[in-house]
N, C-alpha and C positions, 0 to 999 in steps of 0.2 A: 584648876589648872596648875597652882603652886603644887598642890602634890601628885599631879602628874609628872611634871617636871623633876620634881625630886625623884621620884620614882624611875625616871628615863638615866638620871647620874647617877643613882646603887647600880642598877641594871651594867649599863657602860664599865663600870668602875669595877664588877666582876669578870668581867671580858677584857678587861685590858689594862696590860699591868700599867702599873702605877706612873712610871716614867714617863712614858707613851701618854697616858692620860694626862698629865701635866702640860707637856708638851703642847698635845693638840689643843689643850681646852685655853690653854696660854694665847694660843692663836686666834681661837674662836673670840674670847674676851677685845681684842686687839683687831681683830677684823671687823669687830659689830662699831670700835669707835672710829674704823677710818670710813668706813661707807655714810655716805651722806644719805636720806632719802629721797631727792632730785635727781639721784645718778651720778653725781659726782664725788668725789672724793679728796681726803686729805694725805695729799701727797706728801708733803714736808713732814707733817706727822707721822708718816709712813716708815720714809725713809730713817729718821731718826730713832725711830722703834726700832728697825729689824738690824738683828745680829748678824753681824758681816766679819769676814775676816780678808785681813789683807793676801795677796797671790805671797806664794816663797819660793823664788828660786833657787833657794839651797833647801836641800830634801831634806822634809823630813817624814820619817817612817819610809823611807827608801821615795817619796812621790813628791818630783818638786811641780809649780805652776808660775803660770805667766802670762799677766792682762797684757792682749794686743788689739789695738782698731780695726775691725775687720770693713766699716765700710765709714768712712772721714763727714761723709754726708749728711748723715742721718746719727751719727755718735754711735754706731753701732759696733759693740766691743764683745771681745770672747775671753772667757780664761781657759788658758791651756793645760792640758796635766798630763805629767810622763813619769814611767818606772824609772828610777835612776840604781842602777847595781852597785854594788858593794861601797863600805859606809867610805873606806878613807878617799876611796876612787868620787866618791856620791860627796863630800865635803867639801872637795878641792875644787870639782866644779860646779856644784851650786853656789859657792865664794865668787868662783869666775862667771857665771852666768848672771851676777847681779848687775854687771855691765856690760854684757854684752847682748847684742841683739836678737831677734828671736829666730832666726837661721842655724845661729850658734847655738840657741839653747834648745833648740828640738834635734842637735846633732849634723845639721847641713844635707849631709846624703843622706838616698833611700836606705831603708834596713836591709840587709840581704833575707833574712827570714821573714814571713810575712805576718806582719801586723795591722791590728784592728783598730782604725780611727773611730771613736762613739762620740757623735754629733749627739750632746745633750740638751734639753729644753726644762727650764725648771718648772714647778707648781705655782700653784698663787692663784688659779682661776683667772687667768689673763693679766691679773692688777697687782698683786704683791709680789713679795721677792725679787730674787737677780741673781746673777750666777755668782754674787761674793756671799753668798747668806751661807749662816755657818753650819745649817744641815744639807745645804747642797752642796758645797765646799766639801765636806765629808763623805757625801755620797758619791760626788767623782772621785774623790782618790778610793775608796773601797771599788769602782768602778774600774781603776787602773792596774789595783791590787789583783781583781778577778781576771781581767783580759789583759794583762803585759803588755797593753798597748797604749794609746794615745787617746784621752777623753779633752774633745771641745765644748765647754758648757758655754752658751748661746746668754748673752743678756740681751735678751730679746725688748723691743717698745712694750710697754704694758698700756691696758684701759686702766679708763675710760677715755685717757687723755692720746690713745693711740689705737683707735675703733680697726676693727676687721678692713682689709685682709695683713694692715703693720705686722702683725707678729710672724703670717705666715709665709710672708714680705723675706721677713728679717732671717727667718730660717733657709730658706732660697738663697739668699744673698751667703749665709755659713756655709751651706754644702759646695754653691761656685768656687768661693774660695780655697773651700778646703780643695775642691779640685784642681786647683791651680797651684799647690804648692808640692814641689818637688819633692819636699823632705817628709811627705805624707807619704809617700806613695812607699811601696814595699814586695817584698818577695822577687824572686830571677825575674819577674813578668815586670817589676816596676809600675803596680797598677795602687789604686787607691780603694782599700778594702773597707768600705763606710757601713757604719750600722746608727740608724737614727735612735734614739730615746727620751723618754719623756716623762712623767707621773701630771697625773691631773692636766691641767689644761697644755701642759710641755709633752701626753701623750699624742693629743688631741693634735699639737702643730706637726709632731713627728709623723701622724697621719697623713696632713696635709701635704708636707713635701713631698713622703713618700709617694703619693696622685704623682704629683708633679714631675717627680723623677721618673718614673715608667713612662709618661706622660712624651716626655721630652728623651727618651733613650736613658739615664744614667741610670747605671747598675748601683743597685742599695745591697748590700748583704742581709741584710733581715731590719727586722723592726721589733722595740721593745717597748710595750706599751704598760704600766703600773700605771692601773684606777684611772684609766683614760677618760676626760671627761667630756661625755654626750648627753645631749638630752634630745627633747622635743616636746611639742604642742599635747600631745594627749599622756597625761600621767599612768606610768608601769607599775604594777604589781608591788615591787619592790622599793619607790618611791611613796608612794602611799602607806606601804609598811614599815618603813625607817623614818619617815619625816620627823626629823628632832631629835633619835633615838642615840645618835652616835656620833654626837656634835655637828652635823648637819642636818640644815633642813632647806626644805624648797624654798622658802621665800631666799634663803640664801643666794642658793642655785641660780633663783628666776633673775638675781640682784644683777650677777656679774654676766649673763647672757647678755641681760639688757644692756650692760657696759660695753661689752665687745662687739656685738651684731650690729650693724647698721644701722639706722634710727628707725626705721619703717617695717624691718624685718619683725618675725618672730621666729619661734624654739624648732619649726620646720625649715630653716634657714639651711642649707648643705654645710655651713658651717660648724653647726650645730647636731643637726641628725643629716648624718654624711647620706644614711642609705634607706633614708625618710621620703614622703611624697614630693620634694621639689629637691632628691641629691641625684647621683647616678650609681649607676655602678659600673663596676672594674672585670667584668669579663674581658677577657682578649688581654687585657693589658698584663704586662710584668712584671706585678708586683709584688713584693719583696716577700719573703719568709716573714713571720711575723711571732713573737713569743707575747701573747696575753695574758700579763697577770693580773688579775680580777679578787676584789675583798669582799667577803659574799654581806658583811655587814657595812657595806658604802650605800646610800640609798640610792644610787646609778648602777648598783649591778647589774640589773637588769640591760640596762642601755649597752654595757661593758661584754654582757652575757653576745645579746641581738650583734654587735659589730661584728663579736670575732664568726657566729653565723654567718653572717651577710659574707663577709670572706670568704666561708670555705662554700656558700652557696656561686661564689663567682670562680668556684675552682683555684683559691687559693690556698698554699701550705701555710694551715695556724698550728701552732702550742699551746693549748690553754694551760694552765695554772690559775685552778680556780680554789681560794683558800678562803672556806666558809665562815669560818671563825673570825679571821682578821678584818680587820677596821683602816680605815686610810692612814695613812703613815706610818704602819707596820714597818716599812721599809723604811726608816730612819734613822732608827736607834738597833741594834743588835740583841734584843732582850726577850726576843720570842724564836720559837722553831722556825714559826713561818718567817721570819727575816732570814735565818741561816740556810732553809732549803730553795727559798725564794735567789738568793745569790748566787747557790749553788745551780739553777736552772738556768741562771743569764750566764755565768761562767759557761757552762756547758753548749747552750744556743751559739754564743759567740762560736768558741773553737770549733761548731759540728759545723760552721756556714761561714767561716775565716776564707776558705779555697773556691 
């Protein structure tokens, strides 16, 4: 088994450069001590582990941010992020935006040109992270950089200590709001041009709303889904062939299911396999565009592959972006092809689905 093992990190360690690999296996290390075997977990230890950085409202690299409570109730908070133009214009009021409210610092009025709100949901499998962690922190401002618009990253309740449906609770609650603020809205129409997104289990709630939103009438502009995370009851192809291979394995998998899904449930949960023996499906309804990026070395490709199916089987518009070679969190660091052409599809999705 030891030199299997071995064998599975040379294997990984030629596929993916080195940073990347650090990175994730950092995390892998880190997430085997915060999982209890009970199902429970250590939060405080958690929290203290992961690299956060604080919001800035004086820009920098042209993109300033700003934590606001989006529901008082439940502590649920967002961080904002917006292009701020040119540096000494970008200095003067990020200096002024340090005290004043957040009306003033997303500009007060609609934009006359039309701009794209990206409702973000971060990774973690339901349980780690927050939208201060310092590779999501970077991924919305590369986010803002691509789309000249407005990214709201969701710090959503996590598991196990905030079980299904909290998280997709908490995403419902950032889209109402985002609906309800004037200084979102944009273009002569003054309407509110939203696009959900997510990686890993932040693909997975950005699915969830979007249900909900066609659901209920709101217009979504598209949907971005990176290494969106599904499973279920009977193991895929692709799970059986990666288990362990690329820093994930199923017991992992099965660990943080069991943390979010109801206590009674299992992996054919609709939360879990949306379009599985007990989910539905989305014919008739109006739902959203949706861009698929898929890592053909995630051991859920499979599961990632079957979703964006299931969509274009209920007569929905998909994009897939299926990038064989990459491994999950390709999209974090800038140091492969697949990062740069990967951005350049969400750049492009965004403005073809803006109108």
């Amino acid at each position: 088994m030891a030199g299997s093992d071995e064998v599975n990190r040379n294997e990984c360690k030629t596929v993916v450069p080195l940073h990347t690999w650090v990175l994730i296996s950092n995390f892998k290390v880190s997430y085997h001590m915060l999982r209890r075997p009970d199902g429970t977990f250590e939060r405080d230890l958690a929290e203290y582990m992961d690299r956060r950085v604080p919001a800035n409202p004086r820009p920098v690299e042209g993109v300033s941010s700003f934590d606001h409570v989006i529901d008082h109730s439940v502590g649920l908070e967002a961080r904002i992020y917006r292009a701020v133009a040119g540096n000494a214009a970008a200095a003067a009021e990020g200096a002024a935006a340090l005290t004043l409210p957040i009306l003033e610092f997303l500009g007060g009025a609609p934009s006359p040109e039309p701009l794209p709100v990206i409702i973000f949901f971060h990774g973690g499998s339901f349980a780690h992270s927050a939208s201060s962690t310092t590779i999501y922190d970077n991924l919305c401002r590369q986010f803002v950089k691509l789309s000249k618009g407005v990214v709201v990253s969701v710090n959503y309740r996590r598991a196990p200590e905030h079980r299904y449906p909290c998280a997709y609770d908490d995403g419902w609650a950032a889209l109402k709001w985002a609906q309800a603020q004037p200084f979102l809205r944009s273009g002569s129409d003054a309407r509110l041009r939203v696009f959900l997104a997510g990686d890993s289990s932040g693909g997975n709630i950005a699915h969830h709303v979007a249900v909900r939103a066609a659901e209920e009438g709101i217009k979504i502009h598209g949907n971005i889904l990176l290494n969106a995370m599904f499973g279920g009851v009977e193991r895929t192809e692709s799970e059986r062939r990666l288990d362990g291979k690329y820093f994930v394995t199923l017991q992992d998998r099965d660990w943080y299911w069991k943390a979010y899904l109801p206590e009674d449930a299992d992996r054919d949960h609709p939360a879990c396999n949306p379009f599985g023996p007990n989910g539905r499906r989305l014919r008739g309804l109006p739902f959203a565009k949706s861009l698929i990026i898929v890592s053909g070395l995630d051991l859920t490709c499979d599961r990632q592959l079957g979703y964006a199916e299931g969509l274009r089987e209920d007569g929905h518009d998909v994009k897939l972006v299926h990038r064989e070679k990459a491994t999950i969190g390709f999209y974090l660091l800038s140091n492969t092809n697949h990062y740069h052409e990967v951005m350049e599809e969400i750049a492009e999705f965004v403005r073809a689905n803006l109108l």
